[in-house]
N, C-alpha and C positions, 0 to 999 in steps of 0.2 A: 504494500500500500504506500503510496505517496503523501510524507507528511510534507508540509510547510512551516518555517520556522519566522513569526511576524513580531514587527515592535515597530511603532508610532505608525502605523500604516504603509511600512513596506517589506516585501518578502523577503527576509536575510540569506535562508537558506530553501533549499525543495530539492527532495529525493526522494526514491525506493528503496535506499541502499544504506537502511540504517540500523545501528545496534546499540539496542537498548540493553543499558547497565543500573542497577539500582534505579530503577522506573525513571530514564534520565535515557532521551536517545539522543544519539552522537550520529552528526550526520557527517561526511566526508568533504575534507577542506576545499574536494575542486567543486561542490553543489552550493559553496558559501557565496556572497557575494562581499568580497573581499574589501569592495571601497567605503565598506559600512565598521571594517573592523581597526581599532588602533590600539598598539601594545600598550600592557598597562604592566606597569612593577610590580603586581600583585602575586603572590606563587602561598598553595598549602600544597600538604602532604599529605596522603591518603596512606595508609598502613599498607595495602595490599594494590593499590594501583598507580603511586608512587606520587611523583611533585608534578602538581597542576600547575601552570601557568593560565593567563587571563589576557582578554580583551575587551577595550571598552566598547561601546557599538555608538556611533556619531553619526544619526539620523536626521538631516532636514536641519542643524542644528539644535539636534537635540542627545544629551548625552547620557548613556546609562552605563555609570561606571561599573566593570569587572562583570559584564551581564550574560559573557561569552568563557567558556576552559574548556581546557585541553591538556593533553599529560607528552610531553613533548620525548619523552624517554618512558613509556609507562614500563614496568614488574611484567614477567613474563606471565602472570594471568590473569596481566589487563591486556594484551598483545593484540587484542580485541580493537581496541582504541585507538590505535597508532593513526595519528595522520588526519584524525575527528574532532571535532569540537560539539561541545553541548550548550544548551541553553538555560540562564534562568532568569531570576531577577525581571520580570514582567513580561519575557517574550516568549508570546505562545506558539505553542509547537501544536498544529493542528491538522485532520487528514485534509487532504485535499480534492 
């Protein structure tokens, strides 16, 4: 099924091609629309899927900091993930 991934009314991401971890889908960086994303300094660590990085999303001028991760080096059984980012922080991940 084809989710779409929206905030402030435009479609950040949309694929088929997604895998959900902890009720959290991670769709594949080339389904993103990239001129929506800017690094942000923010990074945790997940015990078992390793250190998150973040992106802010800069929509229309509007900014929702650390609203995009990703595990840049995930633990081999997150290996899943590699090369994905997920969504939170107000943007909805919806079918299409």
């Amino acid at each position: 099924m084809v989710k779409k991934a929206i905030w402030n009314g435009q479609v950040i991401a949309e694929s088929d091609d997604l895998v959900n971890v902890e009720e959290n889908y991670y769709f594949p960086l080339s389904a993103v629309r990239v001129e929506y994303l800017v690094n942000s300094d923010t990074h945790t660590i997940c015990p078992w899927k390793g250190t998150a990085s973040y992106y802010n999303l800069e929509v229309d001028g509007a900014v929702n900091s650390n609203a995009v991760w990703y595990y840049p080096d995930p633990k081999p059984a997150a290996a899943s993930i590699k090369d994905r980012v997920a969504f939170w922080r107000g943007v909805e991940v919806i079918d299409s």
